[in-house]
N, C-alpha and C positions, 0 to 999 in steps of 0.2 A: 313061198314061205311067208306066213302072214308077220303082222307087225309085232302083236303080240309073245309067238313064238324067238322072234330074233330080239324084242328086249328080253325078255328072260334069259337067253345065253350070253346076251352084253353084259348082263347082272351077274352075272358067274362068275364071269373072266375080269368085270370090274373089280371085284368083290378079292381076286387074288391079285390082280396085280397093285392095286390101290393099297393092301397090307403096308399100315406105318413102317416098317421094319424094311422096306424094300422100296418105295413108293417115289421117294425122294432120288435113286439114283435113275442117271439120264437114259438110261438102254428103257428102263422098266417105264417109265413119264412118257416116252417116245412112242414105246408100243402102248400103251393105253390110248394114249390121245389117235393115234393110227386106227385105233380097233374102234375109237368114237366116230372117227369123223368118216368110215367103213361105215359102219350102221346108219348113219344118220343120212350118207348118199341113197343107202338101199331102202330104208321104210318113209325117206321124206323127198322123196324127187320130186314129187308133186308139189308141195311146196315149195319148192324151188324155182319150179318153174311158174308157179304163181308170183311170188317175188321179184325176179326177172321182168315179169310182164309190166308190175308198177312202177318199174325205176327207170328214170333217164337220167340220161350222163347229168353231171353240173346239179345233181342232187344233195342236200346236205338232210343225211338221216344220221339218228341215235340210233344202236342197236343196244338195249338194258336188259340184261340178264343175257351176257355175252358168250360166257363158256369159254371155251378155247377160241371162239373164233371160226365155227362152221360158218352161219349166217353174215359176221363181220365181213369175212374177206370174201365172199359170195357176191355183199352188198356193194363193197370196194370196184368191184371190176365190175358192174352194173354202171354205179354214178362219172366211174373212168375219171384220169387224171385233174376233169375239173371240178369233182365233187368230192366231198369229203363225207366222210365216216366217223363219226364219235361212239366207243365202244365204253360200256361199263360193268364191270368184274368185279366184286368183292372177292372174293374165294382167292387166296395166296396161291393155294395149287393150280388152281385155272388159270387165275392171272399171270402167272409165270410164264404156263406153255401158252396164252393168245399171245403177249409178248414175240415168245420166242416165234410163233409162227407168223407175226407181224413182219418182223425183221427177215426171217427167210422167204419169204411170200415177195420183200421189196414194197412193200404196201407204203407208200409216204403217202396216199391221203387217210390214212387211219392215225386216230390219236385216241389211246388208252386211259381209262382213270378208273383206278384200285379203289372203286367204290360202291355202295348202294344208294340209290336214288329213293326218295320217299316225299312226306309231306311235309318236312323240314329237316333243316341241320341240326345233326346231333349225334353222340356216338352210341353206337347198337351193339347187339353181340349179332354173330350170323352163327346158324346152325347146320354144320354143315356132314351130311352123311360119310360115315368115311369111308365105304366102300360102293358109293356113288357118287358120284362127283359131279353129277346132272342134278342133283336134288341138294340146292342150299335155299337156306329160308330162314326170314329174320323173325320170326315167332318160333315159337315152342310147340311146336306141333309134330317134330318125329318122334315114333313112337319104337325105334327100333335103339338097339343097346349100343352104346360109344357113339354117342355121339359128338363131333370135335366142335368148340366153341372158340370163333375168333372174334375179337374186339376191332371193329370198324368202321368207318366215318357214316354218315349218312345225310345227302344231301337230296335238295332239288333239282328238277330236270332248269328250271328258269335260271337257275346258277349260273348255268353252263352256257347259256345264250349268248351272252358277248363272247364265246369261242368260236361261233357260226360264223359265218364270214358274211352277213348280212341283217346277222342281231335275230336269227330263226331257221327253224330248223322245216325240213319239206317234208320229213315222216318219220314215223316213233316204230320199231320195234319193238315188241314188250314180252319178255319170258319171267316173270320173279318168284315163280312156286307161290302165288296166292296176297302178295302184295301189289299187286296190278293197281288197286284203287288208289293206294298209296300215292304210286307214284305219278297218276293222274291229279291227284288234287297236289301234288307239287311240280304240276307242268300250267297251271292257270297264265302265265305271261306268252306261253310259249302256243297255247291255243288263240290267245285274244291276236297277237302276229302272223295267225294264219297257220294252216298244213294242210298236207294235199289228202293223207291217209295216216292211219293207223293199223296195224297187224299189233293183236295180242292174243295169247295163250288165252282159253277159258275152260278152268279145272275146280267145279264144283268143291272138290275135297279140299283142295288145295286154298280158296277162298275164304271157306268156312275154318279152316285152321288157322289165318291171319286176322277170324273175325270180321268177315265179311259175306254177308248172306247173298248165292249167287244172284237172284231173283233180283236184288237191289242193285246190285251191279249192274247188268243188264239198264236196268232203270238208270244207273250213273251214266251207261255208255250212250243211252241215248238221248240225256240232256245235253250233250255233245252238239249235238243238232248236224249231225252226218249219218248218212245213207249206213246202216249195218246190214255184213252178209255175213254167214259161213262161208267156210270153205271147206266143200267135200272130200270125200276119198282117191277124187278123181281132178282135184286143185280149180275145179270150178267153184263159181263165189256164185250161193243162194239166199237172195232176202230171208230175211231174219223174221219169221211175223210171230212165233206163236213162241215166247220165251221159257214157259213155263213145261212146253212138247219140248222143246232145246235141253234143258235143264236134265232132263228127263232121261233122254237122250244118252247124254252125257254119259249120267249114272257115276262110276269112279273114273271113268277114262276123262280124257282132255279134248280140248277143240284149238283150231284158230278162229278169228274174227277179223274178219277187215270191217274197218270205219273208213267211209269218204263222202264225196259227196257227188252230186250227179255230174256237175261240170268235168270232175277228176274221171270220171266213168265215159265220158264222153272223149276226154282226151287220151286215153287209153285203147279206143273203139272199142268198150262195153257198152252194151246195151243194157240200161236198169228194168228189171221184168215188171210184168205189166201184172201180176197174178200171184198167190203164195208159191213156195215150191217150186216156180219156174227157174229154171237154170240159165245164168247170163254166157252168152256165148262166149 
């Protein structure tokens, strides 16, 4: 069953159970968030286990742009009892059930904040689709009808650095529906302290709707001065060389990206290719 077939039926069943009129009771929350975190096992395993592969116990990562909490508590049982988790949710409905599934999960090294992360503090509206709940975005860029509008905080990722347990963070997860840049240029304290990698979404449409041209991104990502790969269909990470063939690519779908650097690749036992297009084992 391909990926794009099983989002379109997630979209159905989101579409009715998410009905304001219904949405809020706990049977109906329960099976939504069940029927997400079903799909996102079956179209993203690969990711998963690319994830897995970068984290060692005693890690202190952000996971921004959280959701309920598939990749959080993933992350969680990766970095193991001596590393912690910092998750960030705007979205009231989302944030409720990562919450609730923080606490049934037993998760104490995750800690939650009812927020969006950007290039400064200040309060935003979030725009959040009401019968997807995978697509909130603090620009003006849905184009579909009811859309719900919540007023809420918005901060820096450096904010949050005296909550590390070492004044920094070992690696950013980044999903924000097209404010990715954002919250790069409000993690500047938290780059200059070192990180091992980065994983972020990269969704042309989604970029250009927060006003930010992909092509230039790319460019932002790699004044970074760390190693960029994709990652394939098949969760293997390919040097990044031709941005504008990437772009391209793309078209309206999404990608990840991992940022690192060669030492982090080495301690990983990656091999960095020697060639465009080669595949790191």
């Amino acid at each position: 069953m391909s990926r794009t077939l099983i989002h379109s039926a997630g979209r159905m069943l989101s579409a009715i159970l998410l009905h304001p009129r219904w949405r809020h009771s706990k049977t109906v929350g329960w099976t939504y968030q069940q029927m997400y975190l079903l799909g996102k096992h079956i179209i993203e395993w690969r990711e998963v286990a690319a994830i897995w592969r970068l984290h060692t116990p005693g890690m202190v990562v952000a996971d921004i742009g959280a959701n309920v909490g598939f990749y959080t508590l993933q992350m969680a049982l990766c970095v193991g009892p001596t590393g912690r988790v910092l998750a960030f949710e705007p979205d009231p409905f989302c944030f409720e059930w990562l919450q609730y599934r923080i606490k049934q999960g037993g998760a104490i090294n995750i800690k939650a904040h009812q927020v969006a992360l950007g290039e400064r503090s200040r309060e935003a509206v979030l725009y959040s689709s009401r019968y997807n709940r995978a697509d909130n975005r603090i620009h003006r860029s849905h184009n579909e009808p009811n859309v719900e509008r919540h007023s809420i905080p918005t901060r820096r990722l450096d904010d949050f650095l005296p909550h590390t347990t070492a004044g920094a963070f070992d690696a950013l997860k980044i999903d924000v529906q097209g404010a990715e840049e954002y919250v790069l240029r409000g993690a500047q304290d938290t780059f200059r302290a070192g990180i091992s990698w980065i994983w972020i979404e990269f969704s042309p449409e989604h970029l250009r709707g927060a006003g930010t041209d992909p092509k230039d991104f790319l460019v932002l990502l790699g004044s970074l001065k760390m190693e960029l790969f994709e990652i394939d269909l098949w969760g293997q990470f390919q040097r990044l060389s031709n941005p504008e063939d990437y772009i391209r690519r793309i078209g309206a779908g999404y990608g990840d990206l991992l940022l690192t650097s060669p030492n982090h690749c080495q301690r990983w036992g990656l091999r960095i290719p020697t060639s465009p297009g080669e595949a790191i084992d």
